[in-house]
C-alpha positions in Angstrom: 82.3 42.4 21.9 81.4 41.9 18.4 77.7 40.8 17.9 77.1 40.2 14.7 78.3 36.1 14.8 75.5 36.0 17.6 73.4 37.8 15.4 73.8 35.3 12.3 73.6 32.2 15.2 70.2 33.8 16.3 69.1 34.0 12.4 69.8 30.4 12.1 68.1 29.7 15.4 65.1 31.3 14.4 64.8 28.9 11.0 65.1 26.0 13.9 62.2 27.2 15.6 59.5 29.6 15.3 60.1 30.3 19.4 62.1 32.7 20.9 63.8 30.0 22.5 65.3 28.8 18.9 66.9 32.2 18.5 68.1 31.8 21.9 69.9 28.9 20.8 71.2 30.2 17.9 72.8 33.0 19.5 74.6 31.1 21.8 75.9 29.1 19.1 76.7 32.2 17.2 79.1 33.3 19.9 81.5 30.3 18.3 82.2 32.9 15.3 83.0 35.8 17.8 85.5 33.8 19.4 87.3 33.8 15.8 87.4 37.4 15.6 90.7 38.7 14.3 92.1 41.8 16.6 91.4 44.1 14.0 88.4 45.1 12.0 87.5 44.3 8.4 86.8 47.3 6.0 83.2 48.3 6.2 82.4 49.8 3.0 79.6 48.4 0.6 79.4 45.0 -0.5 80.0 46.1 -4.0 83.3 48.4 -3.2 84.9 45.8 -1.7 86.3 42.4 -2.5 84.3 39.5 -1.1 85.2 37.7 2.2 87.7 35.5 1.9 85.8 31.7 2.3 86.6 30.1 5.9 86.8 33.8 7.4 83.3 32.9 9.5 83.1 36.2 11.0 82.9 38.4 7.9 80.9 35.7 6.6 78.4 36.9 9.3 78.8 40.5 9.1 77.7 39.9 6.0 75.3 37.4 6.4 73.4 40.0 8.8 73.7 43.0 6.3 72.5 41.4 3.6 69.8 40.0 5.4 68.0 42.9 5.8 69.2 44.9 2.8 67.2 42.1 0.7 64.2 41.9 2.8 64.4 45.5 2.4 64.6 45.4 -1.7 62.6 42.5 -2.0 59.7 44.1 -0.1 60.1 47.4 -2.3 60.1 45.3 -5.3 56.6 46.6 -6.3 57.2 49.9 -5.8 56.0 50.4 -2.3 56.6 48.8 0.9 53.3 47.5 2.8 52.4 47.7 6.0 52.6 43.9 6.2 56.1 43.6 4.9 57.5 46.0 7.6 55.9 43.9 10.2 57.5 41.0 8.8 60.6 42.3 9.3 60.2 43.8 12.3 58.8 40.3 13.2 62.3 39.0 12.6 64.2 41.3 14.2 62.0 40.8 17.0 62.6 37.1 17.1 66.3 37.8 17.2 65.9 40.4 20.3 67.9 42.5 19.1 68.7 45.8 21.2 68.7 49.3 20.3 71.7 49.8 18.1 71.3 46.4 16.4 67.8 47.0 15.5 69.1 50.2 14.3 71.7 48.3 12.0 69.2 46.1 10.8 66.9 48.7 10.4 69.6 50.9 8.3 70.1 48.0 5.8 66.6 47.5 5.7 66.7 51.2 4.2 69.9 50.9 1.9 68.0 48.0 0.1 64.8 49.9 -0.7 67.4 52.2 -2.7 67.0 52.3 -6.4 70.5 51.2 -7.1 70.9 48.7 -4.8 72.4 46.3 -6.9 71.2 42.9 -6.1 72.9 40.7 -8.3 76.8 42.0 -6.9 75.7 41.6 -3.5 74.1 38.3 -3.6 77.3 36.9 -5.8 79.6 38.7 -3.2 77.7 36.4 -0.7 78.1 33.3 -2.7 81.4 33.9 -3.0 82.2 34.7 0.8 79.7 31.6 1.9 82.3 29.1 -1.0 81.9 25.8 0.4 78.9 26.7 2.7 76.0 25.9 0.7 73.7 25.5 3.9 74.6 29.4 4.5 73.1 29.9 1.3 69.8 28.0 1.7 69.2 29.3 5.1 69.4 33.0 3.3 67.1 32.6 1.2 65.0 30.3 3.5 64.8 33.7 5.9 64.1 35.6 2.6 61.2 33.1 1.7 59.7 33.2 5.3 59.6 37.0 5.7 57.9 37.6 2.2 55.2 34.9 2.9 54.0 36.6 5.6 54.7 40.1 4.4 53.2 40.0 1.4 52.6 36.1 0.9 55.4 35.8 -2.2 53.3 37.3 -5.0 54.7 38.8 -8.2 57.7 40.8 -8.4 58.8 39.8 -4.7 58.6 35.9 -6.0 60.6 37.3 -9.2 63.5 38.4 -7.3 63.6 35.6 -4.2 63.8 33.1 -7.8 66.7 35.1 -9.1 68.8 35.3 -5.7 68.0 31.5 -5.6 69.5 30.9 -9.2 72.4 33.0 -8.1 73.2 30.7 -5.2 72.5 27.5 -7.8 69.6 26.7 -6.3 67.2 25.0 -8.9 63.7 25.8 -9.5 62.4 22.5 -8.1 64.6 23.0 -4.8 62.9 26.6 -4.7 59.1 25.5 -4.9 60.2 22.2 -2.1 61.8 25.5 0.0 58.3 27.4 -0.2 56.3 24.3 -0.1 58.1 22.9 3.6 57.8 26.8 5.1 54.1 26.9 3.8 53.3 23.6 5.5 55.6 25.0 8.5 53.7 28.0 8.9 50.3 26.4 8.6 49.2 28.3 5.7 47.7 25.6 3.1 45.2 27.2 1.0 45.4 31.0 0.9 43.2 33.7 1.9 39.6 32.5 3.5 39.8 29.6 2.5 37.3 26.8 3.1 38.8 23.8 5.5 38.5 21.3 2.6 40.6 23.4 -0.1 42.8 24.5 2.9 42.9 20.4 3.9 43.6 19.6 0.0 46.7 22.2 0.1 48.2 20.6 3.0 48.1 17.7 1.0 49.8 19.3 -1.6 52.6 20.5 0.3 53.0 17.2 2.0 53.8 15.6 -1.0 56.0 18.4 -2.7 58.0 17.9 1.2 58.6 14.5 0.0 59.5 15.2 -3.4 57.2 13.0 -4.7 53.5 13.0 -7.0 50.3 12.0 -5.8 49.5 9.5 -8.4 52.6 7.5 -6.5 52.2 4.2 -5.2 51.9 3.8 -1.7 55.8 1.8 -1.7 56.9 5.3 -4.0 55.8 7.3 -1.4 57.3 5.1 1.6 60.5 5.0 -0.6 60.6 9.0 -1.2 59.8 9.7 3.0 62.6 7.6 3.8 65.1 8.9 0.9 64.3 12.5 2.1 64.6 11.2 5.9 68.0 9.7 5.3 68.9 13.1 3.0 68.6 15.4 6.0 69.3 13.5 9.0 71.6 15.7 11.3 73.7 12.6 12.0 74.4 12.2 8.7 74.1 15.8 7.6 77.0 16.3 10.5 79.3 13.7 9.5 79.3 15.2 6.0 80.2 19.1 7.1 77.4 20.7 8.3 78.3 23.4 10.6 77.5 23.0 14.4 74.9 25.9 13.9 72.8 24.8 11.4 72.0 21.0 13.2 68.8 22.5 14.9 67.5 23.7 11.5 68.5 20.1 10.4 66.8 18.3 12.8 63.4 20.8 11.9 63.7 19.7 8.8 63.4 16.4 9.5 60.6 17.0 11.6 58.6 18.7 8.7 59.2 15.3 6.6 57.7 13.2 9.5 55.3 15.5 10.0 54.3 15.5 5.6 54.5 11.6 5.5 52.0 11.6 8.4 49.7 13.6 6.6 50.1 11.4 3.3 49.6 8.3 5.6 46.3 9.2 7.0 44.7 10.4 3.8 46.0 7.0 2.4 45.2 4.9 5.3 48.8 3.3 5.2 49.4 1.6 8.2 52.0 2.7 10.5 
């Protein structure tokens, strides 16, 4: 049985949720792209000797999806000319989410290795995954969302990595102020606020921060702004509506976080203000 729709399901799961039960999930919605497998195999030869997937063909789209997954985290991590300690564990941290078995940590691990290669061109492969993911935009954002979330904790997004995690996001269209909302909601996600060792007021004061970057929105605002921005961003990702407008099956859990994380920033924003619920 082909795994690697299960393993793009199980990708998505794991944005949902950081428990093992969200990659659970995904995978078993992953096994909806299996079932479209064609009786014969694709070509397998790089991303850049080949054409791009045809859009609609959702199983290449997740061979792909899982390749390129890891050869970026790979090439990302090596960005600064060495890979740390940290950023392996980051990606083994992924893989581990996913629970992957011996040959597919071995894939992953193999693309994880072809992207630390000097000519790993990044800019063919991540337009060959535009191309295949053509009118599947949320493909796109939950690739670079897994991007985002392994080089926080690798190496916490600092200098070249941040560099080349900006460019993929330009190549997908992804503006800069959509990129620094994407960082900000997986900061606030992961519970990071202020970095390093922090004191609990500047680490308080980041939450804050991120909070109000969640909700798009400044904190000179008036309290009705800020009412009007949580519920603007609560009605822009609503599953229900997100759903009715195309959103794949797969990617309603990560909807559904998402709207969580915008309860969860107005919250914040409410108690500092004092607004009553």
């Amino acid at each position: 049985m082909n795994w690697t729709g299960k393993l793009l399901g199980g990708l998505i799961g794991l944005l949902a949720t950081r428990q093992p039960l969200g990659a659970v999930i995904g995978v078993i919605v992953g096994h909806l792209f299996d079932r479209q497998k064609s009786s014969s195999d694709a070509s397998r030869d790089p991303d850049v000797q080949r054409a791009a997937a045809e859009p609609g063909d959702a199983n290449a789209i997740a061979e792909r999806f899982f390749r390129n997954t890891f050869e970026v985290m790979g090439h990302v991590a090596k960005a600064d000319g060495r890979v740390s300690e940290a950023e392996i564990a980051a990606a083994r941290a992924v893989m581990a989410e996913l629970r992957l078995d011996a040959p597919q940590t071995e894939a992953a691990i193999v693309a994880y290795r072809r992207g630390k290669e000097p000519d790993f061109n990044l800019e063919a492969v991540m337009l060959a995954l535009r191309k295949a993911c053509a009118g599947r935009p949320d493909l796109l954002l939950a690739f670079l969302e897994i991007q985002v979330r392994a080089s926080l904790q690798g190496s916490d997004m600092r200098g070249v990595a941040r560099q080349r995690l900006g460019r993929i996001a330009t190549l997908f269209g992804i503006g800069t102020i959509e990129f620094a909302h994407l960082e900000a909601v997986l900061r606030l996600r992961a519970g990071q606020g202020a970095r390093g060792g922090a004191a609990r007021q500047a680490n308080d004061s980041e939450k804050l921060a991120d909070a109000y970057r969640v909700l798009e929105v400044g904190p000179t605002a008036t309290d009705a702004d800020v009412e009007t921005a949580y519920r603007r961003q609560l009605s822009r990702h609503h599953p229900d509506k997100l759903k009715a407008n195309g959103l794949p099956e797969s990617m309603l859990e990560h909807a559904k976080q998402r709207t969580q994380q915008i309860i969860e920033a107005w919250d914040v924003i409410r108690a500092r203000r004092g607004i009553a619920n």
